[in-house]
N, C-alpha and C positions, 0 to 999 in steps of 0.2 A: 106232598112229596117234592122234594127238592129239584130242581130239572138243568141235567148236566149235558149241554148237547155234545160238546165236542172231550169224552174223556181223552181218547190219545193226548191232545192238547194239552191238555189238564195235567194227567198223569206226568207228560212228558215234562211241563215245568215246573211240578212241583219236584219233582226227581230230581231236577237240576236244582233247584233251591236247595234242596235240601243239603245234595252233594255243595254246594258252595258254603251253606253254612258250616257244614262238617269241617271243610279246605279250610275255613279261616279259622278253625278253632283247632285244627289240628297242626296246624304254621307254627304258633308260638311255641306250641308245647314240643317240636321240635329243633328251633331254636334254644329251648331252655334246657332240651337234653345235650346240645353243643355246648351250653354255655356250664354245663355240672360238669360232662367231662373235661372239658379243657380246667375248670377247676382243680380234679380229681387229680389231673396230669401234673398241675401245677405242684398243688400240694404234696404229692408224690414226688416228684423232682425237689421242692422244698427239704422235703424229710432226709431223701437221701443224703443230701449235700450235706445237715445237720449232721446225721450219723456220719459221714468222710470226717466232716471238720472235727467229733469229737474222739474219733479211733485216734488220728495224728495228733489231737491233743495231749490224749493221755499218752502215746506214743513216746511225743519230744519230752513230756513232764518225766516219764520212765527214764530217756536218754537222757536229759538234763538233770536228773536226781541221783545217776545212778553211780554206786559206789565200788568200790572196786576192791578184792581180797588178794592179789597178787600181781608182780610185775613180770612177765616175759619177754624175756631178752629174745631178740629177735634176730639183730646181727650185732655182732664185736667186731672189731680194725683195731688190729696193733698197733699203738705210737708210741715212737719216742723222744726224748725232749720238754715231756711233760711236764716232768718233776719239781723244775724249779721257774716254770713258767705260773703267768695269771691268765685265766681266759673269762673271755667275755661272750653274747650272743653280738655279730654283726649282721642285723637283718637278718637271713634266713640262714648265714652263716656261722662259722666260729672263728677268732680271732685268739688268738695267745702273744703273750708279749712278757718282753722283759726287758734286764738293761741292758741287751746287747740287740736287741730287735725286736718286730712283731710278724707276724704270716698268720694269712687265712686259708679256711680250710675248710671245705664241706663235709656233710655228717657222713661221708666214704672216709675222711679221712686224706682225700685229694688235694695237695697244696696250689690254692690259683695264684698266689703270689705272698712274698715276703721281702721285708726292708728291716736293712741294718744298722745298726747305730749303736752308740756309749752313752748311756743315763745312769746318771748315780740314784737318783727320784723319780722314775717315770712319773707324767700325773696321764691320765686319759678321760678323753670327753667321743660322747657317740651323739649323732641324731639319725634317724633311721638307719642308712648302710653307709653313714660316714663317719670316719673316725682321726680325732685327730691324739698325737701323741705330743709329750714336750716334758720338759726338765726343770723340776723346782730349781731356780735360780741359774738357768742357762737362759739360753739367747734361741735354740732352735727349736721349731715345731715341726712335725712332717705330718702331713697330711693325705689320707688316702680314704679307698670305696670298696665294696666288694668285689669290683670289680679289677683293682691294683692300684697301687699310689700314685696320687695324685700332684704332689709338689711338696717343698721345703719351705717354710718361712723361717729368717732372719730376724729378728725382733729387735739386736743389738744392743737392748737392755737387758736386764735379770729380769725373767718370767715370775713372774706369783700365781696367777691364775688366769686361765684362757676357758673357752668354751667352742663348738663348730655347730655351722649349720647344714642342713642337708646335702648342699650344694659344694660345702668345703669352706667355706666364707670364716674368717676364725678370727674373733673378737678375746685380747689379750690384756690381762693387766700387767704393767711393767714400770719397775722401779726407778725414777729418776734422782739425783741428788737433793732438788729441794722440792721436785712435784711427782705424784704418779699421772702417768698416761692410761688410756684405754685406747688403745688404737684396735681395727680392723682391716684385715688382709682379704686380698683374692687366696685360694691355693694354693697360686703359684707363689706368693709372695707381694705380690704389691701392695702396698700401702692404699687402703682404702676411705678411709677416715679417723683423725685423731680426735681423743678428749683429753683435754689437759684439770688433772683436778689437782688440791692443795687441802687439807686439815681443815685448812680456814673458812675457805670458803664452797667448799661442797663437802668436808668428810672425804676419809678415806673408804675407797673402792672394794670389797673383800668379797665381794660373786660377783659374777657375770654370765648373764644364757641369752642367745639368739635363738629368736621365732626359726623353726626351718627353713622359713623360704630368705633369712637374713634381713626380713626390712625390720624388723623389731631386736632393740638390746635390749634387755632389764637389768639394772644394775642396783646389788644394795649396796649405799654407802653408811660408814658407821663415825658418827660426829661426838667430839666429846669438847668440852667447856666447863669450866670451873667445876669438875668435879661429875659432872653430870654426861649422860649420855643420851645419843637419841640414833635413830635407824632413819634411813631416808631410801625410797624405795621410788628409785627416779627411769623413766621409760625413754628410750630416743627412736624415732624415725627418720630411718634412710631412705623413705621412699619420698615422691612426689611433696603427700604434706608436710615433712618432715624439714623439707629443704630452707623454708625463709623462718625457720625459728633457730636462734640460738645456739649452736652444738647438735642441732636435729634435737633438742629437748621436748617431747611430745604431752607427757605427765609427771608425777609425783606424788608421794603419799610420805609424809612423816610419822613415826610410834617413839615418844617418848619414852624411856628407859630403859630400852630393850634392843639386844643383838640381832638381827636376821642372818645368819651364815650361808641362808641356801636360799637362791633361786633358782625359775627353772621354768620355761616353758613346754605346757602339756602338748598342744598344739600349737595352730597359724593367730590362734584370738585368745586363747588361755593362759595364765601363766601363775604362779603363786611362790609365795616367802615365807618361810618355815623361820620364828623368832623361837627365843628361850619359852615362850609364853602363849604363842598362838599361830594360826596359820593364816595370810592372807588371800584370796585371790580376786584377781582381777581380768578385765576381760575388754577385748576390741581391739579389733586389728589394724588399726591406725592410732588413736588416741584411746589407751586402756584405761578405765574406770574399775575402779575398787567394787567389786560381788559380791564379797563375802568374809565374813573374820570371825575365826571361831576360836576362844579361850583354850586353856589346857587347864585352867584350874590347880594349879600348883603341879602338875604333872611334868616326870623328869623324861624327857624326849631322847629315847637313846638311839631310836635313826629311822631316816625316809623314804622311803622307795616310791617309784611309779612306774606308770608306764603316760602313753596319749590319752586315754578315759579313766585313770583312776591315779591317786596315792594314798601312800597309806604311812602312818606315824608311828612308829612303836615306843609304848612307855613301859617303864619298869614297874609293875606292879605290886610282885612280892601279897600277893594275896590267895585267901581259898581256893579263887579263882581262877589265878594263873600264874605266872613268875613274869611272864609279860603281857600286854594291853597291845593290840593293835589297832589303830580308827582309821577306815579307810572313806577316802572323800569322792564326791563325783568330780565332774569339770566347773558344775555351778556351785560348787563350795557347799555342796550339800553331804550332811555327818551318812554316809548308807550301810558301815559292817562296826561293830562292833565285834571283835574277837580274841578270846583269852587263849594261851597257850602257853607250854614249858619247854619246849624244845628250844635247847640252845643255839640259835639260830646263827649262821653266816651270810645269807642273803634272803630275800623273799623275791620270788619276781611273781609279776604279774603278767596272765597271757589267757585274751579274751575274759569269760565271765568267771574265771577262776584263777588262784594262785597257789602255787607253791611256796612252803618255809621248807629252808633246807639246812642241814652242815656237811660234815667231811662223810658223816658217815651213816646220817637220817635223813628221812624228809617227808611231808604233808603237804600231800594236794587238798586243797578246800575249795568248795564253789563264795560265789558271792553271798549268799542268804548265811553261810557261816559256818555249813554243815561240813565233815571232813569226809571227803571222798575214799582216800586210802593214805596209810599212812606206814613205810617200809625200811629197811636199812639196805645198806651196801657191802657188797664185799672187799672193794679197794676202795681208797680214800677218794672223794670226788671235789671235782673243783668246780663244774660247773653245769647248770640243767638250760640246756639249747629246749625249747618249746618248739612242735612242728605245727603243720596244716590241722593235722587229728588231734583234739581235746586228752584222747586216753593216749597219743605216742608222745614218747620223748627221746632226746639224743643225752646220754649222761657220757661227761667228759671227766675219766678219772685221771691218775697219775701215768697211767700206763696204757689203756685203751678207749675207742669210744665207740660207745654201746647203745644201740636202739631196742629201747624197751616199752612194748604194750600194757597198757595195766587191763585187767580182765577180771 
């Protein structure tokens, strides 16, 4: 028989072994129970956040897809004056003009200011809320903001074509006896900087656009010799780099055979030249380099529209498909809408990821991907579609009133 003299002893440490071994085998598995819930919490928290992210997906895809079967007029303002005025969008405002003046005016209908004057031709040029105005073959420009005008330039030669920048800065082509000029103005009128060019030796001048902030001009010139012609798509800087080269001559691009009529910068770095034949763009906002050039393939180019992120080219197409071709571009000269339509159009504007075709007395909202949102007529002739804050509101400026209308 086995001889246990002191059991309390005994008893009492194995009790305690035993209770130790249990503690240390009961530790982890308690630990491991912390470490599955905070898992569980994890993954729970995980999940929720999926299901938030994909309710607001399908949400904004709803909101951004969504099409619309009617427009409600909201409010109408009586005006008059309309009738034989042009109007434009001024930044958030509205602008009308003619050849006896211009006044702006916001979507109440509230005139903030107007200036008057005698033009046989108005031409007009905007960059965001500046605008300037002037007279095929006079001498004067005036220049103003949404906020009220800003100055007169003098130019003293016959104007052909000018352009403005955010600021008011207003780059001019101007006929001289045996050279044209490109000069640029302050606002007020001071003479900023001249270009003297000749046939000879640069081509003649026939567009001109300044960057907004005006340290950039683009200029296309169009060069002809024995028969032949060429386009020259020449850049200057007024700024810092600008200054020890040349004329502020910054770039250049020449296109053998072909007219460019329009340039135009998108923004501060973007800018592109719309030929008989194709579109260019180019990009940098000091020394611009050519991005991109895309053909038209025999396509007859019947007009360009943009805005800062997009333009878009419309051809005549006369097919199954449509009576006209619209190819709308990004900033990197990339081809992104394809769109056919018949509506006889008077302007297209562009406003955020969607645009409007409009005339006097239809018009079609379409998003970016091509699909048409809604598509409605008018009661009175309209001359022009102001774009607000809201994707579905709009300000319609007809001959006689202007009306804010919801589409729903």
């Amino acid at each position: 028989m086995a001889e246990v003299r002191d059991f309390s002893s005994y008893a009492k440490n194995k009790f305690h072994n035993k209770k130790d071994s249990e503690t240390q085998q009961e530790e982890p598995s308690y630990k491991e129970k912390i470490r599955s819930h905070r898992l569980i919490v994890f993954y729970r928290t995980l999940l929720s956040v999926a299901l938030v992210c994909a309710v607001l997906a399908v949400i904004y895809i709803q909101w951004r897809d969504k099409s619309y079967s009617e427009a409600k007029v909201l409010k109408t303002v009586k005006e008059t004056g309309l009738e034989n005025a042009s109007v434009i969008p001024l930044g958030n405002y509205i602008l009308q003009y003619s050849k006896d003046g211009m006044s702006c005016m916001n979507s109440g209908g509230e005139v903030r200011w107007n200036q008057t004057f005698e033009m046989q031709s108005p031409m007009i040029h905007t960059c965001e809320d500046a605008v300037a105005v002037g007279d095929y073959n006079g001498h004067l420009i005036y220049v103003a903001d949404s906020q009220g005008p800003l100055g007169e330039i003098d130019t003293n030669l016959p104007i052909r074509s000018f352009c403005v920048a955010s600021q008011g800065v207003v780059a001019a082509i101007l006929d001289d006896t045996n050279v044209t000029w490109i000069n640029l103005y302050d606002k007020s009128g001071n003479s900023l900087a001249n270009i003297k060019t000749t046939m000879k030796d640069s081509g003649y001048p026939i567009k001109v656009s300044l960057s907004p902030n005006g340290q950039l001009l683009c200029v296309s010139f169009l060069y002809a010799k024995d028969g032949a012609i060429k386009t020259s798509i020449a850049f200057y800087n007024f700024g810092s780099v600008g200054q020890n080269e040349t004329d502020n001559y910054a770039s250049g691009y020449d296109y053998e055979g072909v007219v460019a009529p329009i340039v135009q910068f998108m923004d501060g770095k973007t800018s592109y030249a719309v030929s008989d034949d194709r579109i260019m763009f180019y990009s940098g906002d000091q020394v611009p380099e050519s991005q991109a050039e895309n053909l038209f393939q025999d396509a007859q180019v019947k007009s360009v529209f943009g805005n800062d992120k997009y333009v878009g080219i419309v051809f005549a197409n006369n097919t199954a498909d449509g009576t006209y071709r619209l190819q709308v571009y990004n900033t990197s000269g990339k081809l992104v809408l394809t769109k056919y339509f018949n509506l006889e159009y008077t302007d297209i504007l562009f406003s955020g990821n969607q645009f409007v075709i409009y005339n006097e007395s239809q018009w079609q909202l379409c998003a970016m991907d091509g699909t048409d949102k809604y598509q409605g007529t008018f009661g009175d002739s309209l001359k022009a579609i102001i774009p607000t804050s809201s994707r579905n509101r709009f300000t319609l400026v007809t001959q006689s009133a202007l009306e804010e209308v919801e589409l729903r």
